[in-house]
C-alpha positions in Angstrom: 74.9 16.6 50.4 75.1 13.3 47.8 71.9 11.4 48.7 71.2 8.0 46.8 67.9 7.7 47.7 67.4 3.5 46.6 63.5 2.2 46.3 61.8 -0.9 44.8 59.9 0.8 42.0 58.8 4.8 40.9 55.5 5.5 43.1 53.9 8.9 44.0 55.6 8.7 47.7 59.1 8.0 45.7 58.7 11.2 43.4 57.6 13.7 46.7 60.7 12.6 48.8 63.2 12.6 46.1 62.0 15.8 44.5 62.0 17.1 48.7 65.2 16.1 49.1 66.5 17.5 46.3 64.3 20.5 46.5 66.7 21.0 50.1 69.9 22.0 48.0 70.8 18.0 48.4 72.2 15.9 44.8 69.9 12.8 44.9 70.6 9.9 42.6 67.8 7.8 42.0 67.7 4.3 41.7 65.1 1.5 41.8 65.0 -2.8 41.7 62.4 -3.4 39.9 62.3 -2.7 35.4 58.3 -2.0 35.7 57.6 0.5 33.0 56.7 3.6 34.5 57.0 7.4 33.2 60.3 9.0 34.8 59.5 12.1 32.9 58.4 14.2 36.1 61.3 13.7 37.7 63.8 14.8 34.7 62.6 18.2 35.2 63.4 18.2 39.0 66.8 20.5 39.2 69.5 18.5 41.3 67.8 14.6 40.7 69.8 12.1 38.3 68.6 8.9 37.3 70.4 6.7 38.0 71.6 3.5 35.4 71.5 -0.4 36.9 70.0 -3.6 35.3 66.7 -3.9 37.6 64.9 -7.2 38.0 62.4 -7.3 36.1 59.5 -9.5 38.2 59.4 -11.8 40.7 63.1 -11.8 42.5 65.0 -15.0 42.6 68.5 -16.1 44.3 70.2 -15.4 41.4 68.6 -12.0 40.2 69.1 -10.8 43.6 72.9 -11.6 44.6 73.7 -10.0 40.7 71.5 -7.2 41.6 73.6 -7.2 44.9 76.7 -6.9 42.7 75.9 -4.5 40.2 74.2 -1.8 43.5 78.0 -2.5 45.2 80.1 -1.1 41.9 77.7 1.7 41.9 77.6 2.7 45.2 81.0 2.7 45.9 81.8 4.3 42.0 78.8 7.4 43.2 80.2 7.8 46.9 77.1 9.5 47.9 77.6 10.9 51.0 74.4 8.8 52.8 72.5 5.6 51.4 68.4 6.4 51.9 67.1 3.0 51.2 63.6 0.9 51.5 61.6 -1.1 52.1 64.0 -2.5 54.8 63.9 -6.5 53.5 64.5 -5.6 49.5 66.0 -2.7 49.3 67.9 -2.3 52.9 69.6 -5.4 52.7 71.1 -5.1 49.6 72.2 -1.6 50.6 73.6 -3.3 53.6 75.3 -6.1 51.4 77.2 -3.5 49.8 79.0 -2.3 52.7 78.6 1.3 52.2 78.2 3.5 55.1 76.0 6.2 56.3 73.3 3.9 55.7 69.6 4.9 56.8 67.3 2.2 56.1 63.6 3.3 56.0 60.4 1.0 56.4 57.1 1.0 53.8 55.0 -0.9 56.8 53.9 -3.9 54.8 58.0 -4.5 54.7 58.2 -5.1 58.8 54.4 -5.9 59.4 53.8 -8.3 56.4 56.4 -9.3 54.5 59.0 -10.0 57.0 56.8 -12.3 59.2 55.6 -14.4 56.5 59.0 -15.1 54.9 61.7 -16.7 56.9 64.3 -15.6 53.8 63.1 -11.9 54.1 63.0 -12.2 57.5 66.4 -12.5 57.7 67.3 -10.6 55.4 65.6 -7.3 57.0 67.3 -8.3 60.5 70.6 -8.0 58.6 69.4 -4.4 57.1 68.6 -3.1 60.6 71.4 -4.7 62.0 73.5 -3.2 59.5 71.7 0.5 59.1 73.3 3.9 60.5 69.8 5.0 61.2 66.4 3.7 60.7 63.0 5.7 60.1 59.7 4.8 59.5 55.9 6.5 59.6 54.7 5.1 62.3 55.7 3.5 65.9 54.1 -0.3 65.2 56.7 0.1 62.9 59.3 1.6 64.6 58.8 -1.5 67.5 58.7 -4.3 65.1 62.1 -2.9 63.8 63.3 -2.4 67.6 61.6 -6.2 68.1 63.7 -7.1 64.9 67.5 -6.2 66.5 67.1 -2.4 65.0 68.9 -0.3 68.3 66.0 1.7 69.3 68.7 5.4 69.9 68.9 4.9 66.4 65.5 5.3 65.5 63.1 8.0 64.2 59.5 7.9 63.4 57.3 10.6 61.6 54.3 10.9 59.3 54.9 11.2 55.7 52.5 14.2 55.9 50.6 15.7 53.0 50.9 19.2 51.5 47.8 20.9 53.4 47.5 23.2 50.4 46.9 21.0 47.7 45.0 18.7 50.1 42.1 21.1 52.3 38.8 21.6 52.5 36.1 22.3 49.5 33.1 24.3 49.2 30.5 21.2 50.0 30.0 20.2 53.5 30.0 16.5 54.9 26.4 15.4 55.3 24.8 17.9 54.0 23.4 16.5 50.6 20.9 13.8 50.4 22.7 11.4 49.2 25.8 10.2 52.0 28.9 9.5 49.5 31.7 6.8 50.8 35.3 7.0 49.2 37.9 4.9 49.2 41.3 5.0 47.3 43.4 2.1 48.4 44.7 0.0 45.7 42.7 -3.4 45.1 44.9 -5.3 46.4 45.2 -7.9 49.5 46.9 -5.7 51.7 44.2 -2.9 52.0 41.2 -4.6 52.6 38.8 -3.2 49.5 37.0 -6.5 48.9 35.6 -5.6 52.7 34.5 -2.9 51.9 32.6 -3.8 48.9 31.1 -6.7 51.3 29.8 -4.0 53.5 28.5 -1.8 51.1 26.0 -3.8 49.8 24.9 -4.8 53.0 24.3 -1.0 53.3 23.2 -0.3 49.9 20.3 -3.4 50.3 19.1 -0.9 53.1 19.9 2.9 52.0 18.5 3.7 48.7 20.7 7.3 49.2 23.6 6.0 49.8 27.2 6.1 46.8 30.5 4.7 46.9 32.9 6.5 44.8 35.9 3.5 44.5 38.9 5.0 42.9 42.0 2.5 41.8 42.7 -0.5 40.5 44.7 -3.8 41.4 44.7 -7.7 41.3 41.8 -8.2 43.0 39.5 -6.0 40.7 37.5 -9.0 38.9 36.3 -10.4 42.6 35.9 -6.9 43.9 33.5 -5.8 41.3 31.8 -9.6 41.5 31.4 -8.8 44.9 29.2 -5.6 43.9 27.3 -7.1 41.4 26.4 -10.5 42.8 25.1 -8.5 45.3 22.9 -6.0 43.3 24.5 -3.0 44.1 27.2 -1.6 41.6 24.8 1.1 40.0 25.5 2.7 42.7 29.1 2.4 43.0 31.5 4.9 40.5 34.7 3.5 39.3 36.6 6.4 38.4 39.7 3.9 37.5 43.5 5.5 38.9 44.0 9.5 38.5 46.6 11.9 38.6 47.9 13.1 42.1 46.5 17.1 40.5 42.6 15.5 40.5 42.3 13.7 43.9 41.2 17.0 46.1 38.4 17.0 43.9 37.2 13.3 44.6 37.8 13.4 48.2 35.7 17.2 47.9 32.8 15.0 46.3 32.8 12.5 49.3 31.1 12.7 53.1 33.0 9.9 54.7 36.1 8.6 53.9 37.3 4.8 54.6 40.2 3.2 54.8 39.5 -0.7 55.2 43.5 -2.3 55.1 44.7 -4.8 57.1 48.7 -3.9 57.0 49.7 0.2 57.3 52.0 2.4 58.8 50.8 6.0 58.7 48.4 6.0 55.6 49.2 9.0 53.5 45.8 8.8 51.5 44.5 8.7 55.1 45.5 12.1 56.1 44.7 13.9 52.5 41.1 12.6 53.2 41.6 14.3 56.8 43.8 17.3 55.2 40.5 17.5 52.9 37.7 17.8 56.0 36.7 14.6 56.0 35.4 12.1 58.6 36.5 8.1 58.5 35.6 5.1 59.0 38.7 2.7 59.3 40.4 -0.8 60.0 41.3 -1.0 63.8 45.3 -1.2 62.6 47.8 0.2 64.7 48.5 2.3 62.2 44.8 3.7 62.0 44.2 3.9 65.3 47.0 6.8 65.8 44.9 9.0 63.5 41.4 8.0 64.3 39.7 8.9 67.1 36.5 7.3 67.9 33.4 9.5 67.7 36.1 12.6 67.8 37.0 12.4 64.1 35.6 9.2 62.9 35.0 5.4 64.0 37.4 2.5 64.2 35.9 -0.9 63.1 37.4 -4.5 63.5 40.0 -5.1 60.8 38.4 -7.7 58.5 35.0 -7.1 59.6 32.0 -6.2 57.2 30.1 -7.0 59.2 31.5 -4.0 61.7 32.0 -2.0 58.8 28.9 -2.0 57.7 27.3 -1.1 61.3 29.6 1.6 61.5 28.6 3.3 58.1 25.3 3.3 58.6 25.8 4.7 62.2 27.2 7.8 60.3 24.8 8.1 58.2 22.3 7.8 60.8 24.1 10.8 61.9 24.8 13.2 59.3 24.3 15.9 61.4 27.9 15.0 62.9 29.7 14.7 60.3 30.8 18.3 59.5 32.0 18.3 63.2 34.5 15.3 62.4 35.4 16.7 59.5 37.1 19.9 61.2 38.3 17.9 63.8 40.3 15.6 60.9 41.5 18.8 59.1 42.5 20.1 62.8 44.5 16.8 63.6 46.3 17.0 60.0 47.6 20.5 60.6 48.8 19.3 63.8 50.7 16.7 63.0 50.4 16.1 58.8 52.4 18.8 57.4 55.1 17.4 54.9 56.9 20.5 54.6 57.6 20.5 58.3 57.7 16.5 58.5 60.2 16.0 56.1 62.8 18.0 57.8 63.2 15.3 60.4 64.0 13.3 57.4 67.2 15.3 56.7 68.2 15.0 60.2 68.2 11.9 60.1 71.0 12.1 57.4 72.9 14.4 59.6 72.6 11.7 62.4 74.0 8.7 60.3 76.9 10.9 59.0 77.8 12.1 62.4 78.0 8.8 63.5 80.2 7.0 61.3 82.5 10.7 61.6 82.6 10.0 65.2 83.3 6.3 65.1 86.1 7.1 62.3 84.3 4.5 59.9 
């Protein structure tokens, strides 16, 4: 199978479904919107994955950039004849797969495309209707996704939902036990930015830190909102106790989430969080956002505890409830690694993935399109 698999930009989730897909026996061509400098190199060592030449936009998308990029993805698509377009996030990417006219089509949601984007926009609002309207299949990670595509026009037969999943060998367990040491260690590697919440957690944590003198918060990443995030610390006394270990390669995070006894996930927009279910993959217990998306994954007082999305407040109650009670926190932490092996495995995950395909093509076969 020909699969051009069409994203905004090169990202970690990008490399693992391309080098899947192609790892399957399928020919992927690669192609991306956006010009932002990133290293391609892992991926020109992945047997069966060709990069794919097009004049990308190069920041912020305008009328014109788009209809020319609209233009130039048209002669490419039709000069390639892949035999199935994989394209996201639905309002970028999917509609100007679907302006090309190219069929099998399955358009596939990143969550902030349907549940943030999309409803702030009236222009890519529109425009991801016309994607679902115009997709072979649609897929997503997670049902509030799925539904606001269904809510969206998207025919709901046509629509498949599964978690990204993790590899539950690079992502389990370590040697050191949740709770165990003196000091309780929080982790968090969302990017800093306004979609996932971090400057609520830094909130919380020094409300914590004014009344835990044991208590870290190892903050991995980077992002826009880094100068307030770290103001937030420092204003409030706190960030010796807070590590920034800055971003890392995909090899080193098992050992940060082995260094950490809770993990949180503050965002306000997700689908399925993949950095969610490595921390569970890894043993560990969390604290997150009350998010659809979250609250899928996080069982209340079973694996972890939910706290009102946008609440320090709440988040801060919450952490020092766990701390409070250490003595649970190994318990939780099976119980995540129990619920990932369930229902987190890539390697099994991403097979629905490729039937998907196998649905699109069947249907335009059986429609004679």
């Amino acid at each position: 199978m020909r699969v051009l698999y069409f994203s905004e930009s090169y990202s970690g989730h990008d490399h693992r479904f391309v080098s899947s897909i192609a790892s399957a026996g399928h020919e992927v061509y690669y192609a991306r919107l956006y010009n932002t400098p990133v290293d391609l190199s892992p991926l020109k060592n992945v047997e069966g994955v060709h990069l794919v030449k097009i004049k990308g936009i190069d920041r912020r998308i305008t009328p014109f950039s788009y209809f020319r990029f609209v233009r130039d993805f048209r002669k490419l698509v039709w000069k390639l004849s892949p035999d199935v377009i994989h394209a996201g996030p639905v309002d970028k990417c999917g509609s100007i797969a679907a302006f090309s006219g190219y069929h099998p089509l399955v358009v596939m949601s990143w969550g902030y495309d349907l549940m943030k984007t999309a409803l702030e926009s009236r222009i890519w609002n529109l425009l991801a209707k016309y994607a679902l309207r115009s997709a072979d299949q649609f897929t997503s990670d997670a049902i509030v996704t799925r539904d606001q595509a269904i809510r969206f026009g998207m025919d709901e037969a046509k629509c498949t939902t599964f978690p990204w999943g993790v590899d539950l060998t690079h992502f389990s367990p370590g040697t050191r036990t949740p709770g165990t040491d003196p000091t309780i260690t929080l982790f968090c590697n969302r990017s800093w930015e306004e979609n996932y919440g971090v400057e609520v957690l830094a909130r919380a944590f020094v409300r914590v830190a004014e009344r835990n003198d044991q208590v870290r918060l190892l903050l991995l990443g980077s992002g826009s909102m880094e100068t307030r995030i770290k103001n937030i610390l420092e204003q409030g006394g706190d960030s010796s106790k807070v590590e920034f270990p800055g971003r890392i390669a995909q090899a080193q995070l098992p050992d940060y989430y082995h260094l950490a006894d809770i993990y949180i996930t503050p965002s306000h927009v997700d689908g399925t969080s993949v950095s969610l279910m490595e921390a569970m993959a890894c043993g560990l217990p969390v604290i997150a956002s009350d998010i659809p998306g979250n609250v899928d994954w996080v069982v209340e007082e079973k694996n972890g505890w939910l706290f009102k999305d946008g609440d320090d407040t709440g988040l801060a109650d919450k952490i020092e409830f766990a701390i409070q009670n250490r003595s649970k926190l190994a318990l939780l932490g099976k119980e995540s690694r129990a619920a990932a092996e369930r229902r987190a495995d890539w390697k099994v995950n991403v097979k629905v993935l490729f039937d998907t395909y196998q649905r699109a093509i069947a249907e335009r076969e059986r429609d004679g399109r």
